[in-house]
N, C-alpha and C positions, 0 to 999 in steps of 0.2 A: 585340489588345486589343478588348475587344465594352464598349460603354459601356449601364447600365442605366440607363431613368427610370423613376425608382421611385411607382408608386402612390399612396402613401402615406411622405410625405416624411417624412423622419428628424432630429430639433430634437436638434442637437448643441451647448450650452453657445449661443451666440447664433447661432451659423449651422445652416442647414436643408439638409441634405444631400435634393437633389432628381432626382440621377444619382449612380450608383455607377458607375466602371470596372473590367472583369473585368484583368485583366493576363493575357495567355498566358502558361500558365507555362512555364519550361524544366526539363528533368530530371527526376526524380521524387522531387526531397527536397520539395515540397507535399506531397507524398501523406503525409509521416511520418504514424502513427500513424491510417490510416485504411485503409477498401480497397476496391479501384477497382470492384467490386463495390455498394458501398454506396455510391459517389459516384453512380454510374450510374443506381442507385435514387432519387437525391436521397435519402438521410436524410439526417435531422436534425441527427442528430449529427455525422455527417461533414459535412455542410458549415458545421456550427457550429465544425469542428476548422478544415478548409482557408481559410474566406472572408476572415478575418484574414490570410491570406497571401498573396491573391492580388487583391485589392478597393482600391482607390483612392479615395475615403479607405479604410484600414484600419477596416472594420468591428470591434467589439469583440464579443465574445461574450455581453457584455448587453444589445447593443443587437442581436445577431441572435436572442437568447431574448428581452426583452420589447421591442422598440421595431420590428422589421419584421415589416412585415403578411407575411399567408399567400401572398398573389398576387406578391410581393415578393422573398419565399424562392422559391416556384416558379421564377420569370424567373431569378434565381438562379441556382440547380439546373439547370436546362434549359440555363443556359450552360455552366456549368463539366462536365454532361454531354456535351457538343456537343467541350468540349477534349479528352475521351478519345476520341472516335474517330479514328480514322486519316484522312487529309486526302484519300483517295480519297472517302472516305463523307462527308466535309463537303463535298466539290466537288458532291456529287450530291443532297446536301440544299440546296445554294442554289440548283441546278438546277429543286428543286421548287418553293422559295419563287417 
């Protein structure tokens, strides 16, 4: 699990979403309807499809089309990009961090 704070916090009904958590996923039923390809790219869309399924609160799909900022989506992306690799290539990415 990779916990985000968000930029630009997210006013859900009376509470302010001010961290989202990424959930590791397991398996590859997230991916439905997406392709790992396009996840990797961060698009839009695919992570407009996956983030709902793997974000803590469950993000909605109108609040990741109009209520999360750009820097926000990024951090995002860059996480759930970071889950497709292989765990040799994340051990050697926190190696650089």
């Amino acid at each position: 699990m990779k916990t985000i704070t968000l930029e630009s916090p997210i006013k859900r009904g009376e509470h302010v979403l001010t961290e989202i958590a990424l959930l590791s996923p397991t398996g590859t039923g997230w991916l439905r309807g997406t392709k790992i390809f396009d996840l990797a790219q961060m698009d839009v869309a695919a992570l407009t499809t996956v983030l709902p399924r793997i974000t803590d609160p469950a993000l909605t799909e109108i609040e990741i089309r109009n209520a999360l900022s750009a820097p926000d989506l990024f951090q995002l992306g860059a996480a759930v990009s970071a889950f497709l690799l292989p765990k040799s290539a994340q051990a050697e990415d926190a190696q650089i961090e």
